[in-house]
C-alpha positions in Angstrom: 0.0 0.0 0.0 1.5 3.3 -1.0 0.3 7.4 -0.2 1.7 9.7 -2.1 5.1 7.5 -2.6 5.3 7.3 0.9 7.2 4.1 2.4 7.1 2.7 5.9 5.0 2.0 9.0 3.6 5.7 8.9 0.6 6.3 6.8 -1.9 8.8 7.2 -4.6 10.2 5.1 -3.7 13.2 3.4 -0.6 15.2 2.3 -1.4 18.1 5.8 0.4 14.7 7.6 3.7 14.7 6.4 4.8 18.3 7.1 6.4 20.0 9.3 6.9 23.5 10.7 10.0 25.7 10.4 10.3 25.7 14.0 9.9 21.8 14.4 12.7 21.9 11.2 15.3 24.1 13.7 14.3 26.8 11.4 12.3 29.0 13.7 15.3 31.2 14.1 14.6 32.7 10.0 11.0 33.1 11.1 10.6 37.5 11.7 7.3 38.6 13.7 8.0 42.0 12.3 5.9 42.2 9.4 2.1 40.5 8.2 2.3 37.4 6.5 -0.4 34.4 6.0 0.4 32.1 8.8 1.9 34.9 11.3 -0.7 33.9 14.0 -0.4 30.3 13.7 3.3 30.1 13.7 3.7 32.5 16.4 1.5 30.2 18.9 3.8 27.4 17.6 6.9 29.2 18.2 5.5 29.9 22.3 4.9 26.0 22.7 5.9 23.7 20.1 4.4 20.1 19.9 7.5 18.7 18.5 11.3 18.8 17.3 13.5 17.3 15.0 16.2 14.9 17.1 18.6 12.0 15.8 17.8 8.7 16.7 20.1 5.6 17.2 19.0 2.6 16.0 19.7 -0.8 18.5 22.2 -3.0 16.6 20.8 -6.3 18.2 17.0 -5.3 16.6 18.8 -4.6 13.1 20.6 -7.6 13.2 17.0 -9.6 14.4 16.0 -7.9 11.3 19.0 -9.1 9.0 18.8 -12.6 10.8 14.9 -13.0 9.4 16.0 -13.3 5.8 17.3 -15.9 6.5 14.8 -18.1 8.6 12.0 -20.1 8.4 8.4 -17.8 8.2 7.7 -14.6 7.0 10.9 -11.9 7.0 10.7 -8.8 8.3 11.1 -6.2 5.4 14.3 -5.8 4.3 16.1 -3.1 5.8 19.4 -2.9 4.1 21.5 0.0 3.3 21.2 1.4 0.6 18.5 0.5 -1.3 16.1 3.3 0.1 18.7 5.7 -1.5 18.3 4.0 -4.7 17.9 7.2 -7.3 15.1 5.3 -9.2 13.1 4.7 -5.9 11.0 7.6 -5.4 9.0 6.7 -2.0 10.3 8.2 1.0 10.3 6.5 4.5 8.2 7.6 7.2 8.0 5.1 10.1 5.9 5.4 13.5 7.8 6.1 16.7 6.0 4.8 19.9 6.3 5.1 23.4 4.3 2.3 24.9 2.2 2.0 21.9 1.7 5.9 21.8 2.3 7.6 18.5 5.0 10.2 20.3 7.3 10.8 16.5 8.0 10.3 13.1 11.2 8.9 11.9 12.3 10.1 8.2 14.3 7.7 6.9 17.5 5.9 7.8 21.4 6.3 7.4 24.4 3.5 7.9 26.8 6.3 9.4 30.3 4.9 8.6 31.7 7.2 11.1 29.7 5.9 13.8 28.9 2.7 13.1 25.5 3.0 13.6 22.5 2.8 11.6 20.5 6.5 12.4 17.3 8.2 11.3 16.3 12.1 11.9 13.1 11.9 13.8 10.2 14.5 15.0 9.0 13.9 18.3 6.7 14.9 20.4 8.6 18.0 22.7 8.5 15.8 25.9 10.3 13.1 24.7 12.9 15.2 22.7 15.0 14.9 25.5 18.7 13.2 25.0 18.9 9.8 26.1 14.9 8.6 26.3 14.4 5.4 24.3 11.6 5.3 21.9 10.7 2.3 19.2 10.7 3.0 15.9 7.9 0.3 14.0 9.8 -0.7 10.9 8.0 -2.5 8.4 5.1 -1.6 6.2 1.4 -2.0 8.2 0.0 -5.6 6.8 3.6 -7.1 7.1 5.5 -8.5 9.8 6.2 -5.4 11.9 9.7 -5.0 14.5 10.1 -2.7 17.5 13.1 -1.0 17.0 14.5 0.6 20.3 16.4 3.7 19.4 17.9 6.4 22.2 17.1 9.8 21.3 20.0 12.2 20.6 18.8 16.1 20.8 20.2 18.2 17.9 20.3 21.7 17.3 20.0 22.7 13.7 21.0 26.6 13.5 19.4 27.5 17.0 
């Protein structure tokens, strides 16, 4: 099942649920109060309490390799979550996977990187503001709903893009 070419655990109805706000992006600091615009009363609520913010996530190397193992085991695999086929220039769908706190929808995870500098498999995440704190675990759910689904602990990692 595909929306809009989106891939992953994520999917919601309608295009309003994939974006995201400039101070949510680290971006707020390119957003001036000082003139009208359309929007000026929204994002200025946003900017006094956000709902969420863009943080790293680090992916558990033991649920990755659970992953990797099931490829190679009896039953239904896990999708396949090697590196880097969702890069692939002819693949147009872009990952969005659900991040959970105790079953709670709490984030969004975009995609995934192998970094070869830290040897560690890492995805840029928005999450709710309460959990945006460095060092909470969350799960990503990798695999596509209908399939078979893993819990993915990650540890959050706060970033600061430009703030």
């Amino acid at each position: 099942m595909e929306y809009f070419g989106i891939a992953g655990s994520y999917k919601e109805a309608g295009v309003d649920a994939y974006k995201h706000n400039p101070f949510e992006l680290g971006w707020g600091y390119g957003v001036r109060f000082d003139h009208d615009f359309i929007g000026r009363e929204a994002l200025d609520k946003i900017k006094e309490n956000p709902a969420r913010k863009m943080v790293s996530l680090e992916w558990n190397k033991e649920d990755i390799l659970d992953i990797h193992a099931s490829q190679y085991e009896d039953g239904e695999p896990y999708q396949d979550i090697s590196e880097p086929t969702h890069m692939n220039p002819t693949d147009t769908k872009v990952w969005h996977d659900k991040v959970l706190e105790d079953g709670k929808l709490v984030g969004i995870s975009t995609g995934r990187t192998y970094s070869v500098y830290y040897q560690r498999m890492m995805s840029l995440c928005f999450l709710d503001i309460e959990y945006a704190v460095e060092g909470t675990e969350v799960c990503v759910l990798w695999g596509e709903p209908g399939t078979r689904q893993k819990r993915n602990t990650c540890d959050c990692y706060a970033i600061s893009i430009l703030q």
